[in-house]
Backbone as a chain_set.jsonl record, in Angstrom:
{"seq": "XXXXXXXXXXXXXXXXXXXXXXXXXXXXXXXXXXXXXXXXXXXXXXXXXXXXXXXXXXXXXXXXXXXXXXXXXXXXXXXXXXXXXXXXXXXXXXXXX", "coords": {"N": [[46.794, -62.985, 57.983], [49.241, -63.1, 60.263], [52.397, -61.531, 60.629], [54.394, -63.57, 61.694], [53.552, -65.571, 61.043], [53.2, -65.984, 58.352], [56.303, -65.568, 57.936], [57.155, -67.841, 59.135], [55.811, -70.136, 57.12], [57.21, -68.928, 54.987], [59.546, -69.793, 55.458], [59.577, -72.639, 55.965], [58.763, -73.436, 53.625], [60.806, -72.447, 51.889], [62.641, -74.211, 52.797], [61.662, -76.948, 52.157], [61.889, -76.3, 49.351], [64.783, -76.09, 48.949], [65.46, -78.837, 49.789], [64.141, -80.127, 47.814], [65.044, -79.672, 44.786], [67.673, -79.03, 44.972], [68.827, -80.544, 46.843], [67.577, -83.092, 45.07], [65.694, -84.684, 46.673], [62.301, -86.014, 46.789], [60.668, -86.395, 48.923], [60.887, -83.977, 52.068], [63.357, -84.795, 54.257], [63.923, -86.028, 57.438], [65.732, -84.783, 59.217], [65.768, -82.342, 58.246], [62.964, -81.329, 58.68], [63.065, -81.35, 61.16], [64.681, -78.683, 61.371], [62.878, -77.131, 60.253], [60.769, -77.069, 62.778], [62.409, -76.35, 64.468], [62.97, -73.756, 63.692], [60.42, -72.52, 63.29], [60.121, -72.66, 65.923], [61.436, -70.82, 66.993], [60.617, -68.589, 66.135], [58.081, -68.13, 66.849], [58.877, -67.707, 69.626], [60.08, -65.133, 69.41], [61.709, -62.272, 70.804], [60.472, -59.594, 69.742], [58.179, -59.688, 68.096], [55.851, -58.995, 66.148], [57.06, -57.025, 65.284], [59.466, -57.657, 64.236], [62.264, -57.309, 62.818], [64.128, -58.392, 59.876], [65.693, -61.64, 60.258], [68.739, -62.149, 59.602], [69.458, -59.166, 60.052], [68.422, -58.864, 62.429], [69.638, -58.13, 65.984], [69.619, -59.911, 67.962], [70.785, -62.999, 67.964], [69.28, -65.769, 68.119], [69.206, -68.334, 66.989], [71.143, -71.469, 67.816], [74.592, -72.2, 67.008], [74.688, -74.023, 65.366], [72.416, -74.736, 64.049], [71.755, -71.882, 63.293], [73.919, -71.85, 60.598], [73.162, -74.02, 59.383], [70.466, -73.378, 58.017], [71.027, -70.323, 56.971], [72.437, -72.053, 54.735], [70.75, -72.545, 53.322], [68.969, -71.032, 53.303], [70.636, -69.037, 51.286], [70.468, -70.478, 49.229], [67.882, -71.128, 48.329], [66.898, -68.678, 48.43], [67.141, -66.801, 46.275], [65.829, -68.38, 44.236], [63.32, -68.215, 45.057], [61.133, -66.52, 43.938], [60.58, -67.725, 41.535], [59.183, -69.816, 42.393], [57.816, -69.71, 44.244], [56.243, -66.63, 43.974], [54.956, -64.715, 45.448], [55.21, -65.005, 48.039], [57.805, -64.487, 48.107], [57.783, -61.46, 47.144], [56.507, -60.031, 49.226], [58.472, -60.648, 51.782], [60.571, -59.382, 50.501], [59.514, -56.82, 50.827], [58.786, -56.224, 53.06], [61.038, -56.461, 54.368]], "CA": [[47.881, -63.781, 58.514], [50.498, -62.332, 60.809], [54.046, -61.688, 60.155], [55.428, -64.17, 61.872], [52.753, -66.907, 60.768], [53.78, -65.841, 57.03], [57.598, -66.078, 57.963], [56.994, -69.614, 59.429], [55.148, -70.093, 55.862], [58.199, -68.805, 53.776], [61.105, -70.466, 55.785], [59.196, -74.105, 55.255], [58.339, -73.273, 51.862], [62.281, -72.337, 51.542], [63.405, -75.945, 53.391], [60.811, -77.715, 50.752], [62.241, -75.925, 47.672], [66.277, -76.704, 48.922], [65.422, -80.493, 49.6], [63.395, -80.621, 46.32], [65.682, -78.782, 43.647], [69.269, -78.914, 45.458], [69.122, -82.034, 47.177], [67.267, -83.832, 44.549], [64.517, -85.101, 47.169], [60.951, -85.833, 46.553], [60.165, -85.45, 50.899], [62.129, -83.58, 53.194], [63.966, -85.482, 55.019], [63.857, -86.082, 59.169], [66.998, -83.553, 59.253], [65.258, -80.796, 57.707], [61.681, -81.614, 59.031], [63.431, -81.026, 62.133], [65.2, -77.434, 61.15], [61.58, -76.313, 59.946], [60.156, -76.736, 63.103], [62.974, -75.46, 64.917], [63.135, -72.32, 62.908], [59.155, -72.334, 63.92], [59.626, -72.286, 67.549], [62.516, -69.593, 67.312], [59.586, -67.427, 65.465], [56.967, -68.755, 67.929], [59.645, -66.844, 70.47], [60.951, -64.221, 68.992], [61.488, -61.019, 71.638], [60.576, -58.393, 68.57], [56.816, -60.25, 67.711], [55.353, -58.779, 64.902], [58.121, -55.604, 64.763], [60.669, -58.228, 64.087], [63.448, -57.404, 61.715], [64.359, -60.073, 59.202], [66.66, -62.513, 60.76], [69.754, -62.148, 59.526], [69.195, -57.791, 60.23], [68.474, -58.745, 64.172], [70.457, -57.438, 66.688], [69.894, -60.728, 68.805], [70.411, -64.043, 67.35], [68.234, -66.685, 68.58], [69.856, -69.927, 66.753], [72.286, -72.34, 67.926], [75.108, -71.911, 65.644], [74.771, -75.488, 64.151], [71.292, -74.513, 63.118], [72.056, -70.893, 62.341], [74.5, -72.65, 59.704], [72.141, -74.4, 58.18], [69.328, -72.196, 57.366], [71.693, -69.731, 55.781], [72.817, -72.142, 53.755], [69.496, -72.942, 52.89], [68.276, -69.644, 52.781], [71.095, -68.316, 50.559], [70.492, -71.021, 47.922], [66.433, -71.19, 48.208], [66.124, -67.111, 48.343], [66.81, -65.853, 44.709], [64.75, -68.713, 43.562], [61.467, -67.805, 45.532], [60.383, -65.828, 42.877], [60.042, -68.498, 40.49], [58.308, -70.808, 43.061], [56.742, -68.871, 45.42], [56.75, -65.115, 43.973], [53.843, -64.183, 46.361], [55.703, -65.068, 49.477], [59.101, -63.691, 47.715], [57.85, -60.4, 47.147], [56.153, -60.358, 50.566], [59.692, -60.766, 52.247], [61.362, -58.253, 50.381], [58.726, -55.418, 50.946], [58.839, -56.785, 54.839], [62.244, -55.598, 55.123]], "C": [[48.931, -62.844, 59.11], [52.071, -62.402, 60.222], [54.654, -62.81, 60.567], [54.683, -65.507, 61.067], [53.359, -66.99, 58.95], [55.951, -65.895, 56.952], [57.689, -67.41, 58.064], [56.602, -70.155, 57.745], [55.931, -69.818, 54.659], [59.671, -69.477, 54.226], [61.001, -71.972, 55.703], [59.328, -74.385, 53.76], [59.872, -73.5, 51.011], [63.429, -74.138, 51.776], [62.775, -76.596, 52.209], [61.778, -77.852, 49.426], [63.866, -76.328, 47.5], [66.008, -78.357, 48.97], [64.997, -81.082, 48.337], [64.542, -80.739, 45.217], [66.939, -79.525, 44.47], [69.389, -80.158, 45.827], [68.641, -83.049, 46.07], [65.818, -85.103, 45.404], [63.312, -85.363, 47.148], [60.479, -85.638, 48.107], [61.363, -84.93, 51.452], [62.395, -84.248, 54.427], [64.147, -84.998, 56.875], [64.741, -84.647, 59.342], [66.263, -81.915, 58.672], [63.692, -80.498, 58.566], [62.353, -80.512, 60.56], [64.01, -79.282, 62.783], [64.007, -76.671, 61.012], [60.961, -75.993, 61.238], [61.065, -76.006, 64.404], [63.221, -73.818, 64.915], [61.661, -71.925, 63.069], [58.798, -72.192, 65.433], [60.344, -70.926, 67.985], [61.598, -68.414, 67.402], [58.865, -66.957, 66.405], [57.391, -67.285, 69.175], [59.86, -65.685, 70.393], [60.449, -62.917, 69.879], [60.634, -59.551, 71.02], [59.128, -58.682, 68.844], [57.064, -59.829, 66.589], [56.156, -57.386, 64.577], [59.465, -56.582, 64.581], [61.46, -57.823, 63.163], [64.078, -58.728, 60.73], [65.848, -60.616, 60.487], [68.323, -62.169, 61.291], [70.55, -60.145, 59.836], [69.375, -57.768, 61.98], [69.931, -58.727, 65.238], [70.642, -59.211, 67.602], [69.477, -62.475, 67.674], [70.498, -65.639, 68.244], [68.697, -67.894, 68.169], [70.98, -70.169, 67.387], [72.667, -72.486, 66.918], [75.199, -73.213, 64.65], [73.431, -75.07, 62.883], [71.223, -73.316, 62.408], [72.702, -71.234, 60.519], [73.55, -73.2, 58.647], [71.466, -73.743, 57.861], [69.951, -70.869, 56.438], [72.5, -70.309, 54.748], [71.686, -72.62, 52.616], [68.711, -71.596, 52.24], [68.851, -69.004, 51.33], [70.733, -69.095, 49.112], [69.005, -70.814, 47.307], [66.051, -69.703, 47.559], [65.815, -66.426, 47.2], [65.564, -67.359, 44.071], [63.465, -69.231, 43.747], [60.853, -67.418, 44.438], [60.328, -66.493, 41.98], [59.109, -69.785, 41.113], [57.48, -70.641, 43.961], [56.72, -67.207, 45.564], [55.72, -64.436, 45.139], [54.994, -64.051, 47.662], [57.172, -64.305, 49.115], [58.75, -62.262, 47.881], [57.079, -59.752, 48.498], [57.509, -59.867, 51.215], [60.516, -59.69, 51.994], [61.176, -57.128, 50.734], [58.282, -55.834, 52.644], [59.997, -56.406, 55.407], [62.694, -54.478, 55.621]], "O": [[49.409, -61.914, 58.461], [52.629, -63.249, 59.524], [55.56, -63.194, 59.827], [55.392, -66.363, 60.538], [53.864, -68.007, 58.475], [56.629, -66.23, 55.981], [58.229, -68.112, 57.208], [57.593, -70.69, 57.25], [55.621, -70.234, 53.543], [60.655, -69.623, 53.501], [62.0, -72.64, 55.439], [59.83, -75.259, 53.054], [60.142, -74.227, 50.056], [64.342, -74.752, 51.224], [63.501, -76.764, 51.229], [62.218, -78.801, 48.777], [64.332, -76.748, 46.44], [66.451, -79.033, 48.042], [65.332, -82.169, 47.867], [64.904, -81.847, 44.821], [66.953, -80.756, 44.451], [70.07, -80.92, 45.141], [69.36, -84.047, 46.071], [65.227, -86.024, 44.84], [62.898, -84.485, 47.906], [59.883, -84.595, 48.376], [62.522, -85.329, 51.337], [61.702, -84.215, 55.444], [64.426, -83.894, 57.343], [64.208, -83.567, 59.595], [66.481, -80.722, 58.881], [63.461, -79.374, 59.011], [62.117, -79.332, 60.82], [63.903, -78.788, 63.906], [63.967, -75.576, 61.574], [60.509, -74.85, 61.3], [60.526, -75.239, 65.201], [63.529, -73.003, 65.785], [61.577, -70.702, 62.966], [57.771, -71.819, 66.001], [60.046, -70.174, 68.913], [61.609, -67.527, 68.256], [58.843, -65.8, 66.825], [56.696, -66.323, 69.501], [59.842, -65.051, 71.448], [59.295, -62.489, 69.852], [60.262, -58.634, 71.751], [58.648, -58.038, 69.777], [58.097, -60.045, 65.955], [55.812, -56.723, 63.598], [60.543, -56.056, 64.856], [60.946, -58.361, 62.182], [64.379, -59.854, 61.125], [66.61, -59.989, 61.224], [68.897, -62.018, 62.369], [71.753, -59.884, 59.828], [70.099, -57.035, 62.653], [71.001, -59.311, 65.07], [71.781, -59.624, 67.817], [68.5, -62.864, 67.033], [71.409, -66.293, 68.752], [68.632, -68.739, 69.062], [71.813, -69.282, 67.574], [71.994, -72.775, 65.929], [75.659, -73.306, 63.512], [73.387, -75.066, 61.652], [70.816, -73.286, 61.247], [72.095, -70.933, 59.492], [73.304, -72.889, 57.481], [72.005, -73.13, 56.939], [69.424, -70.493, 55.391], [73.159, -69.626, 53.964], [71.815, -72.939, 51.435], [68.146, -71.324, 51.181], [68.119, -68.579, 50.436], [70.707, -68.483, 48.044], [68.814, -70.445, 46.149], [65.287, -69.476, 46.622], [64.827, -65.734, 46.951], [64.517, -67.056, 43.5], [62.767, -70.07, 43.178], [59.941, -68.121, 44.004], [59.853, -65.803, 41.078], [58.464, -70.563, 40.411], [56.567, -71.36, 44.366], [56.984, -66.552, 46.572], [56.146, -63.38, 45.607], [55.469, -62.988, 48.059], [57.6, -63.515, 49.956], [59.378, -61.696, 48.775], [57.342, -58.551, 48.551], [57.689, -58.649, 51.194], [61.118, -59.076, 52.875], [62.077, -56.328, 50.986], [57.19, -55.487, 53.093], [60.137, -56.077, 56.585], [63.819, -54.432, 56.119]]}, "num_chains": 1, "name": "protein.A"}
């Protein structure tokens, strides 16, 4: 699996685990559905490819700041608790940086 296909793969995984846990959700809702696959076409794009730098590291940032917004607030809450729900893809990410 490529880098970016495994980013796409941990930034869903991350939307999932905030709508689940934080929101209290059993599906993710239209609003998020929507952020996932946004945050999948950014990837899709991304000038770097597979030498990308994490995200929030890149020199050029690719979101519209509504959606930037969200995803770090998503990210910041989801991220420490990868490793109890998805340590594979957690420790992945970290050793990707």
């Amino acid at each position: 699996m490529s880098r970016i296909e495994r980013e796409k793969t941990t930034v869903c995984k991350m939307i999932e685990l905030y709508c689940r846990h934080h929101l209290g959700l059993q599906t993710v809702p239209e609003e998020y559905r929507r952020l996932a696959d946004y945050a999948c076409r950014r990837l899709d794009r991304c000038k770097f490819g597979e030498q990308k730098p994490a995200c929030k590291d890149c020199p050029i940032h690719c979101y519209a700041p509504k959606e930037r917004k969200a995803i770090r607030r998503i990210m910041r809450w989801a991220g420490p608790r990868m490793i109890l729900y998805a340590p594979m893809d957690a420790i992945r990410h970290l050793l990707g940086k």
